[in-house]
N, C-alpha and C positions, 0 to 999 in steps of 0.2 A: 429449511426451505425445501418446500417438494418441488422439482420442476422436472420434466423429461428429459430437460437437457442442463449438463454441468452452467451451475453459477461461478464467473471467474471474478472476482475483485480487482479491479484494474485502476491505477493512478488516473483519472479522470485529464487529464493533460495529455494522456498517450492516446486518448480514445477520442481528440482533435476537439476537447472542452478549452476555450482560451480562459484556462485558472493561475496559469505560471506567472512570477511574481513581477514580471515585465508585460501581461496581458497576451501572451502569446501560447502557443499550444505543440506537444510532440506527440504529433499523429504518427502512430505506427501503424502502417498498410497490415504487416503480418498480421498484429492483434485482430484489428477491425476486419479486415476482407478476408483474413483464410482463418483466424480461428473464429471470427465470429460467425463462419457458417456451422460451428459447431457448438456453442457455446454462447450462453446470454450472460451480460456486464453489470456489475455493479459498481457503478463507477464512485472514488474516492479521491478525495483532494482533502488532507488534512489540514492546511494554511488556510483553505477557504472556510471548513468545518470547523474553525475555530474564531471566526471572523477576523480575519485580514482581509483585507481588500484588494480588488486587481484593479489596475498596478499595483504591486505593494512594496514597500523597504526588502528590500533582499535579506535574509537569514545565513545564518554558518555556525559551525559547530564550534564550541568553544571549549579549552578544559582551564575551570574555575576554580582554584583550589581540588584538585585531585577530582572536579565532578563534570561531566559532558554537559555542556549550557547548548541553547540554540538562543542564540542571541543578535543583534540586527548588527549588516556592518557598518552602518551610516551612524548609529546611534547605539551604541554596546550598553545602555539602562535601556534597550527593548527584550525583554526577557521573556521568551512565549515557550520555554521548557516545561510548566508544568501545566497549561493549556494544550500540548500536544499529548502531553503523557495521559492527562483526561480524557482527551478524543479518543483518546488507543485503548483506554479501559471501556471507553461509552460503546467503541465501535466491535466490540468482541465476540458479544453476543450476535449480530449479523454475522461475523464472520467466520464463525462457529457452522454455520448451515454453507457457504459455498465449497467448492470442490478446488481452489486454490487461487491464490492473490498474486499479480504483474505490477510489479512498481517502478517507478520513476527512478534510474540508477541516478548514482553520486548528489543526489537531496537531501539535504539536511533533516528532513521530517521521511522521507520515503527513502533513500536507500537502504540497500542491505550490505553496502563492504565498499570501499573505497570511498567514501567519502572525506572531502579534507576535514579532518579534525585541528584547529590549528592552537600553540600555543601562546603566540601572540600575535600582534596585526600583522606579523610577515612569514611566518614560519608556520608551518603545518607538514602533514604526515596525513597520505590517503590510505586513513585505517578506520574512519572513525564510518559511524551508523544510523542513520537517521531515527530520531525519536519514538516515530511511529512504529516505524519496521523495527524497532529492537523490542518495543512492548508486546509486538503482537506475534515475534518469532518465539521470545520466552513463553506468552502465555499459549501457544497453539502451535509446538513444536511439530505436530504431526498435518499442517495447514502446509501443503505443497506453497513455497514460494520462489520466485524470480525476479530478477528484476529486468530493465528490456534490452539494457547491453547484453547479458547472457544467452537470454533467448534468442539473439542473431544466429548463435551457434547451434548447427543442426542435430547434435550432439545433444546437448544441453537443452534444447526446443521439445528435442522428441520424450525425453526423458523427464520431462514437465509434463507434458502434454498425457504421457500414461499416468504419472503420479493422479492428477487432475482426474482423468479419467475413474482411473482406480479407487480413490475420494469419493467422486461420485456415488459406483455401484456401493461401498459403505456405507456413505448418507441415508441412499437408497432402502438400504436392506434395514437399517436402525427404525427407518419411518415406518416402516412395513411391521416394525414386531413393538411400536406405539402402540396403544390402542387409542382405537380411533375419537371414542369421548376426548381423550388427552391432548390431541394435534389442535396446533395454531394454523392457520390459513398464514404464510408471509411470502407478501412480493420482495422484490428487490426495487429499491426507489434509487431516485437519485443521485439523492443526498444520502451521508454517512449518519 
């Protein structure tokens, strides 16, 4: 993506899209009002991108015989782990070209670290990692990411905010030594 200004990937629920599996949205002011004067969105909701629907059954991480399930809590034969892991390989390539990705903490399909992982209907342990965000940390280790409990910390915020930045000017300077028969023209849409 060529753009003048850094593309950020952001969980489409933080950016006040009602996609959350109750129909309802976590707008974060930060995101929107102070980084978005710097910074254009690509916003991302893998539950929707996979079609689930809003309202939808709520999901949780499960471990299945030694393997991490995202499985529904109402109905545990709802099994949409290898439908997430797809969206994460489908969605790679976009995010490949932004300058780094904001997600939804403790989600089953978007967190990055605390999420309950649990081992049976009652007992869980906040270690486990959402679907999405573990496909897309392993495949694009160098894809600044966050999630929005961390970014409250100004610490943590500002040090994102250079990673991003720094992303950028690479993107930047890689488009520049394309030649130009070889470039794609690509927006950032709405969807993943």
């Amino acid at each position: 993506m060529n753009s003048p200004r850094p593309i950020i990937a952001v969980s489409s629920c933080l950016l006040g899209q009602r996609v959350r599996y109750d129909g309802t949205d976590k707008y974060d002011p930060w995101i929107v009002e102070l980084l978005g004067r710097e910074a254009d969105f690509l916003p991302i909701c893998p539950e929707v991108g996979i079609g689930l629907g809003i309202p939808r059954a709520p999901i949780r991480l499960m471990r299945v015989a030694g393997r991490v399930r995202a499985l529904g809590i109402e109905d545990p034969s709802l099994d949409v782990t290898a439908r997430l892991s797809s969206f994460a390989l489908e969605t790679l390539n976009k995010l490949r070209g932004v300058s780094g990705y904001i997600l939804k903490d403790r989600s089953p399909s978007c967190g990055l670290g605390h999420v309950k992982l649990f081992s049976d209907d009652r007992r869980f342990e906040r270690n486990g990692v959402g679907i999405h965000a573990a496909i897309v940390r392993a495949a694009l280790p160098d894809l600044p990411m966050a999630d929005e409990g961390r970014v409250q910390d100004p610490r943590v915020r500002e040090a994102f905010v250079q990673q991003v930045f720094a992303r950028h000017r690479r993107l930047a300077r890689n488009q520049e030594n394309v030649p130009r028969s070889s470039r794609t023209k690509a927006s950032p849409s709405s969807s993943a």
